[in-house]
C-alpha positions as CSV (number, residue, x, y, z in Angstrom):
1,X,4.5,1.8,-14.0
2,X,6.2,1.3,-10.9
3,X,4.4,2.4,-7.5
4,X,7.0,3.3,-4.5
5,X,6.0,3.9,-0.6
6,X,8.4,4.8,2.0
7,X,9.2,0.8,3.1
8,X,8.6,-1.9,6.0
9,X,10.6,-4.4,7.9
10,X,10.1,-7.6,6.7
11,X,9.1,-8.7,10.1
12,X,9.0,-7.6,13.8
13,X,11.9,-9.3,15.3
14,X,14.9,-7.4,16.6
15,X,17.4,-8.4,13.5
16,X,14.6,-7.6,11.3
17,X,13.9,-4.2,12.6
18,X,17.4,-3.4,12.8
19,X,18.0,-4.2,8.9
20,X,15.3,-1.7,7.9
21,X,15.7,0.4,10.7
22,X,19.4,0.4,9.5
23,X,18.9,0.7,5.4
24,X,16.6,3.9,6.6
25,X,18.8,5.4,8.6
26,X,21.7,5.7,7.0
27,X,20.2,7.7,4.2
28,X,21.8,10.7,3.4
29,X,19.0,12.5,2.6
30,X,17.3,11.5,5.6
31,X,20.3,12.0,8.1
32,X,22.2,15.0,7.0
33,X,24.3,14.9,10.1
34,X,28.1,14.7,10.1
35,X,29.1,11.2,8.6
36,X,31.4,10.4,11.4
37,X,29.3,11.4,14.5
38,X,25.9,10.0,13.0
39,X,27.7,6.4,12.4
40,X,28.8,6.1,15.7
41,X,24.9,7.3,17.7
42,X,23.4,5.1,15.2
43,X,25.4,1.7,15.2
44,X,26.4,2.2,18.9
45,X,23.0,3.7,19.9
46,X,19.9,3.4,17.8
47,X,21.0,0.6,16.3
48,X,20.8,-1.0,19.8
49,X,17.9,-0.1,21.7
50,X,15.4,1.0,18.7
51,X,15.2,-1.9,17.1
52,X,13.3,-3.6,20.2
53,X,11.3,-0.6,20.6
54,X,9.8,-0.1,16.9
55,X,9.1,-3.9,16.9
56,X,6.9,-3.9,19.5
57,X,5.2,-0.7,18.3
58,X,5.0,-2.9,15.0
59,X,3.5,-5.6,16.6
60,X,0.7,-3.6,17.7
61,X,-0.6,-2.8,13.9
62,X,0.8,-6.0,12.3
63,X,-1.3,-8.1,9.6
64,X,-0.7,-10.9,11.5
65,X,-3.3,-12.8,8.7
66,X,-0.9,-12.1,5.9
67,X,2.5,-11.9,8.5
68,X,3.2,-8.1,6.8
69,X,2.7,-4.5,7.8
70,X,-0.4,-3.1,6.7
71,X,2.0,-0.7,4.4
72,X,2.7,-3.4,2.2
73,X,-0.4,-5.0,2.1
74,X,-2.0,-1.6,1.0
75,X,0.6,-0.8,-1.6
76,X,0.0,-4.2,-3.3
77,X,-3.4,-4.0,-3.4
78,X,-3.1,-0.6,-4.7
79,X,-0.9,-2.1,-7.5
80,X,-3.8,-4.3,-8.2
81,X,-6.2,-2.0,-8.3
82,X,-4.7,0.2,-10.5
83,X,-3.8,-2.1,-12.7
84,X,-7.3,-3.4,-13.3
85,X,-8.4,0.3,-14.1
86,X,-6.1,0.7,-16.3
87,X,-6.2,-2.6,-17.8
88,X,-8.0,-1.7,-21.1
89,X,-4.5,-1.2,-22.4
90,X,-2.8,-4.6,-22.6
91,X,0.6,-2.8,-22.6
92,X,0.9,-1.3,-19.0
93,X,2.3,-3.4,-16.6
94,X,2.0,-2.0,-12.9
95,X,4.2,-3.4,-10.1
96,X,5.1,-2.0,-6.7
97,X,8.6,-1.6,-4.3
98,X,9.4,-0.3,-1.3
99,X,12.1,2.3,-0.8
100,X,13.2,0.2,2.0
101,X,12.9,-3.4,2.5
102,X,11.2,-5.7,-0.1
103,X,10.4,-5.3,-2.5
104,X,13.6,-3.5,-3.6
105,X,13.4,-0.6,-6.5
106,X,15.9,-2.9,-8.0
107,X,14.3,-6.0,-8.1
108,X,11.2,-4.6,-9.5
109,X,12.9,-2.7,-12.1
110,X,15.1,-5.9,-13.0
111,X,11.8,-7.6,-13.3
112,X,9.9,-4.8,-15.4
113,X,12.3,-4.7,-17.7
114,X,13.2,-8.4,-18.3
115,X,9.4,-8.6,-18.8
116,X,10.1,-6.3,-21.8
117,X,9.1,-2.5,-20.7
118,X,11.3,-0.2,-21.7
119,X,9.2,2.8,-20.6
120,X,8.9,3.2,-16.9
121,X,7.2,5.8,-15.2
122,X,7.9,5.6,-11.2
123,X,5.5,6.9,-9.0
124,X,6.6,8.0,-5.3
125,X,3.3,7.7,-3.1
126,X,3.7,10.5,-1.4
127,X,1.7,13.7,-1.9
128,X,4.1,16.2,-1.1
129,X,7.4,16.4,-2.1
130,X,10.8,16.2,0.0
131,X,14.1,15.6,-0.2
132,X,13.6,13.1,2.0
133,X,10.8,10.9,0.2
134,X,10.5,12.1,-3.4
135,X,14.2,12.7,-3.9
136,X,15.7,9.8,-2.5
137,X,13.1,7.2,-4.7
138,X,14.7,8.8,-7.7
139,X,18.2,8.3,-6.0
140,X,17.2,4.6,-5.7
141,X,16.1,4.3,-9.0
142,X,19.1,5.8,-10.4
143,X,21.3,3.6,-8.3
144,X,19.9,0.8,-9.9
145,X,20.0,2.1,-13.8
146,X,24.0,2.9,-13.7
147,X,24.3,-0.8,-13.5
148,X,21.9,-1.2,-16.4
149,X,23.8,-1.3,-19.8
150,X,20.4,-1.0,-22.0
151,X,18.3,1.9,-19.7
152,X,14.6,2.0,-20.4
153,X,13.2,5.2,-20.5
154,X,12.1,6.9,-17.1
155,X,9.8,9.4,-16.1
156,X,9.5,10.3,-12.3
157,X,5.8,11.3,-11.5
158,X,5.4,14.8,-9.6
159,X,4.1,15.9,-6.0
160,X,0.3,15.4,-6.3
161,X,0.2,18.2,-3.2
162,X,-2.6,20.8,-4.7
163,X,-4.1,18.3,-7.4
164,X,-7.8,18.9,-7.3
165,X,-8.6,15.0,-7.3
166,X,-6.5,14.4,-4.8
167,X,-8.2,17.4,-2.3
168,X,-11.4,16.2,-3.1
169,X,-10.9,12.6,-2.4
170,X,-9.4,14.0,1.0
171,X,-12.2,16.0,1.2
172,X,-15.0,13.4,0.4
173,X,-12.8,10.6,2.7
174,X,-13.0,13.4,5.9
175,X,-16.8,13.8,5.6
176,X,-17.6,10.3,5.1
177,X,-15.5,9.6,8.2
178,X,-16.7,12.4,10.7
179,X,-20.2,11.0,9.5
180,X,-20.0,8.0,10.7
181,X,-18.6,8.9,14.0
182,X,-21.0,8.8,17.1
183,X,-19.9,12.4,17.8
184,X,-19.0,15.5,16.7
185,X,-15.3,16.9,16.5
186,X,-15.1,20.5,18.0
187,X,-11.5,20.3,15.7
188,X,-9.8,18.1,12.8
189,X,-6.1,18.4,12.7
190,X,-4.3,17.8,9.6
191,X,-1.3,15.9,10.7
192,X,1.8,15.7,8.6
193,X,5.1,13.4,8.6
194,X,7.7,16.4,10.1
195,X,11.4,17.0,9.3
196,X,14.1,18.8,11.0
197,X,13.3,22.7,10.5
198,X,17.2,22.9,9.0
199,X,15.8,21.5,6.0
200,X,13.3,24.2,5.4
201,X,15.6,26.9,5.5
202,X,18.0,24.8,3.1
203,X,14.8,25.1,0.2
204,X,12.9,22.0,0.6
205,X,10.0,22.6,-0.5
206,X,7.9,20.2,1.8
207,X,6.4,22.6,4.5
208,X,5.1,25.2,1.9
209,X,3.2,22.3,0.0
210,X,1.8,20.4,3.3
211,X,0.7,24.3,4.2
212,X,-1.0,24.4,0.4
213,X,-2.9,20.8,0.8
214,X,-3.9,22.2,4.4
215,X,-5.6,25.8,2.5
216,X,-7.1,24.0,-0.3
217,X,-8.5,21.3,1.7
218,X,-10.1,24.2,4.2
219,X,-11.5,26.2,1.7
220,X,-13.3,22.7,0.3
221,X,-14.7,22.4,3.4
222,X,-15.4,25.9,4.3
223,X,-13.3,25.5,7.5
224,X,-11.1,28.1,9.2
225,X,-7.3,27.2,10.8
226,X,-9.0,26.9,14.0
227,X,-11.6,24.1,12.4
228,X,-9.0,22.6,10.6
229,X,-5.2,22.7,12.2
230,X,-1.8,22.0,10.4
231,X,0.6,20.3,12.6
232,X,3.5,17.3,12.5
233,X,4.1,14.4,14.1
234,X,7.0,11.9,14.0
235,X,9.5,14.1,15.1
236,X,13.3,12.1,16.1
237,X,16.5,13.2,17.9
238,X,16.9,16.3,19.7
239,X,17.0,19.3,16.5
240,X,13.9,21.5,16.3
241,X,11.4,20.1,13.6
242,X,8.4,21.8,11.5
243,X,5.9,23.2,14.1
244,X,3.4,22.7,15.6
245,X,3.8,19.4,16.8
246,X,1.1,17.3,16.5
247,X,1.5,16.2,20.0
248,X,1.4,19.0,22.0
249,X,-1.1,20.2,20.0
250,X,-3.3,17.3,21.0
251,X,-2.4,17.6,24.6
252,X,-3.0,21.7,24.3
253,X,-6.5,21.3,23.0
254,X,-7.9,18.4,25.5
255,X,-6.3,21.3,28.5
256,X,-7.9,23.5,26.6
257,X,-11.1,21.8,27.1
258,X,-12.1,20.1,23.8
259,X,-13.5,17.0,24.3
260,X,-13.9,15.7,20.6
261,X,-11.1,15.6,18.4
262,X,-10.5,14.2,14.6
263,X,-7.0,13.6,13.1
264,X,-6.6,13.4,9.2
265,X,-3.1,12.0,8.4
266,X,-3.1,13.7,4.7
267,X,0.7,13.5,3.9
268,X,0.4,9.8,4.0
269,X,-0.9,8.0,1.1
270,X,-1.0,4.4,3.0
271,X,-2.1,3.8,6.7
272,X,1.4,2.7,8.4
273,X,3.0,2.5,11.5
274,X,2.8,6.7,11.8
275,X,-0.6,6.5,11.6
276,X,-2.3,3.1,12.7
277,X,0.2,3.4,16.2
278,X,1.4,7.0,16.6
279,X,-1.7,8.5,15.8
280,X,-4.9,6.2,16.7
281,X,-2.8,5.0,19.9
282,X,-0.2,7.4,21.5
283,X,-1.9,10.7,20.6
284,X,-5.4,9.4,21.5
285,X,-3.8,8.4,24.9
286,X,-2.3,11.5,25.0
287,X,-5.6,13.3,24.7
288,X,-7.3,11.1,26.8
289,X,-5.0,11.4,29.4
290,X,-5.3,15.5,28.9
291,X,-8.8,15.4,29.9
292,X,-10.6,15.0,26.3
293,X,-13.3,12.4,25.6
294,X,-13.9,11.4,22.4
295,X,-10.9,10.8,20.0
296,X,-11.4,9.6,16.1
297,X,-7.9,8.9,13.5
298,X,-10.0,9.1,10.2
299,X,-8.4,6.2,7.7
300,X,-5.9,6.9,5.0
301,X,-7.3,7.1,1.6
302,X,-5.3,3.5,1.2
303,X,-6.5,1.5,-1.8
304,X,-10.1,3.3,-1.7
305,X,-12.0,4.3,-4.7
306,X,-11.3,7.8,-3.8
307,X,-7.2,6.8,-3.8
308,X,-7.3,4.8,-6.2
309,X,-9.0,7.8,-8.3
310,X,-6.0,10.1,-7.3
311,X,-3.2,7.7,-8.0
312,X,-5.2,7.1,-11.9
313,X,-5.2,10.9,-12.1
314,X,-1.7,11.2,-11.7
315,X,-0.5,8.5,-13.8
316,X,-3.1,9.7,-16.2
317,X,-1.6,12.5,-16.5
318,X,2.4,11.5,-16.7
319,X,1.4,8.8,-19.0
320,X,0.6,11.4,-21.9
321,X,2.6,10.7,-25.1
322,X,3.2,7.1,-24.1
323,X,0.2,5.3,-24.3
C-alpha cells in the first residue's frame, strides 16, 4: 500500500524551491494554460522571483529538528502508523511518496515491487477528488508502470469526501479543538484548497464534493452555513477561482464585527505550508488587522488516531478480495 500527498521541497533554499516549485508547476493538470505562453511566465517569471518568496514562507513552518517540512514528516509517520495497525497481516507492506519531490512515486514503487508485492493499492491523501490531485497521482503512477515490463496489479483508492469515518473524525477533531480554546468562536470556516473556476465548468468534480463534506459535516454538528462557512484559499494568477475566498471572507467577518473566529482546513489530510503559514499566519493577520480578536487554525487530522482511523477505513475497504 502506497500512501501519496501532494509533495515538498527538499529544502528551503532558492534552487531547492525552484526544482519543486518547477516539477509542480509544469503539470498539465495543474496548469492548463497554453503550452507556449505558460513556459515563458513561468521560467521567465515565477520561476524567478517565487522561488525566494515560498522559501521564506517555508522557513517559517520548517521542522528544523528533522531539516523537512512538516508534510513529510506527517506522511511518514502516517505510513508508520498504519502500518502497525494493520500489521496483524505479515503480507502488507506500507510505504509512502510524494507527488512532488522525494520520495518519488517511482522510487517507491521500484522499491515495493523489488521487495516482492505484486499487488499495490495507491492511496492519494486527499479527501476530495480533482483533476488536479487525485488524477495526476494516478498519471504518476502510470508514468512509472509503462516502463515496468512485469506490472503488479494496481488499484487506486477513491475520494473519501462523504465517508462517515472520515466526517466524524473531522467532527470529533473540531470539538476537541474549539474545547480547548480560551474562547468561543462566533464562526468556523471550512477552508478548502481552490482551483480556477474554469475547471468547474469543464466537470471536475472537486467543488460539488468539498460542498458535500461542508453539509455533512454541519448537519454532525447541528450548525447552519452561517455557523459553519465553505470558502477557498490558495488562490494563484489572475483567473477567477471557486468562491468565496477564504480571505476576504476573513477580512469581511472581522469588519463585520466578529471577534472570534475558527478555521478548519478539511480538504487537507496533512498540516502543510497552506495551512501551518497561509492560514494560522496571513489570514489571522488578516483578521487581526480587520478589527477581530481572537483567531484559532484548528490542526489537521495529521497522523491522529482519528486520521489514522479514516486512512484504515479506506484501505479497509479497497483492500477487499486481496487480503
Amino acid at each position: 500500500m502506497l500512501l501519496v500527498n501532494l509533495g515538498t521541497p527538499d529544502a528551503t533554499d532558492y534552487w531547492s524551491m525552484r526544482r519543486y516549485l518547477k516539477e509542480f508547476l509544469s503539470d498539465r493538470r495543474v496548469i492548463e494554460e497554453n503550452r507556449l505562453k505558460w513556459w515563458l511566465v513561468l521560467n521567465l517569471i515565477i520561476l524567478t522571483v517565487r522561488p525566494g518568496r515560498k522559501g521564506r514562507d517555508y522557513d517559517k513552518i520548517w521542522n528544523k529538528e528533522r531539516n523537512e517540512s512538516f508534510l513529510k514528516t506527517i506522511t511518514r509517520s502516517q505510513s508508520d502508523k498504519i502500518g502497525e495497525a494493520l500489521a496483524k497481516d505479515a503480507r502488507i507492506l506500507v510505504d509512502w511518496a510524494m507527488r512532488y519531490g522525494n520520495p518519488s512515486i517511482k522510487s517507491r514503487l521500484d522499491a515495493m515491487q523489488a521487495q516482492g508485492c505484486d499487488r499495490i493499492l495507491i492511496v492519494p491523501l486527499y479527501p476530495q477528488y480533482a483533476a488536479a490531485t487525485s488524477a495526476t497521482v494516478c498519471d504518476k503512477a502510470f508514468e512509472a508502470l509503462a516502463q515496468t515490463r512485469w506490472q503488479p496489479s494496481i488499484r487506486i483508492a477513491p475520494a473519501y469526501f462523504d465517508r462517515p469515518a472520515y466526517i466524524e473524525a473531522l467532527a470529533t477533531s473540531l470539538e476537541q479543538g474549539l474545547a480547548a480554546l480560551s474562547f468561543k468562536p462566533e464562526v468556523v470556516i471550512a477552508s478548502f484548497h481552490g482551483m480556477p473556476q474554469e475547471y468547474l465548468e469543464k466537470g471536475d468534480p472537486y467543488y460539488c464534493q468539498c460542498a458535500a463534506t461542508t453539509r455533512l459535516l454541519r448537519d454532525r454538528l447541528k450548525l447552519d452555513d452561517k455557523q459553519l462557512m465553505m470558502t477557498f484559499q490558495s488562490r494563484f494568477g489572475p483567473a477567477e477561482w471557486l468562491k468565496p475566498y477564504t480571505d476576504e471572507t476573513v477580512k469581511a467577518l472581522a469588519e463585520r464585527g466578529v471577534k472570534n473566529l475558527a478555521v478548519i482546513t478539511p480538504g487537507f489530510s496533512s498540516d502543510c505550508l497552506e495551512t501551518l503559514e497561509e492560514i494560522a499566519m496571513e489570514n489571522a493577520e488578516i483578521f487581526h488587522h480587520a478589527g477581530g480578536e481572537n483567531f484559532a487554525a484548528i490542526p489537521c487530522l495529521n497522523d491522529s488516531p482519528g486520521g489514522i482511523s479514516v486512512i484504515e477505513d479506506v484501505v479497509t475497504r479497497e483492500l477487499q478480495g486481496w487480503v
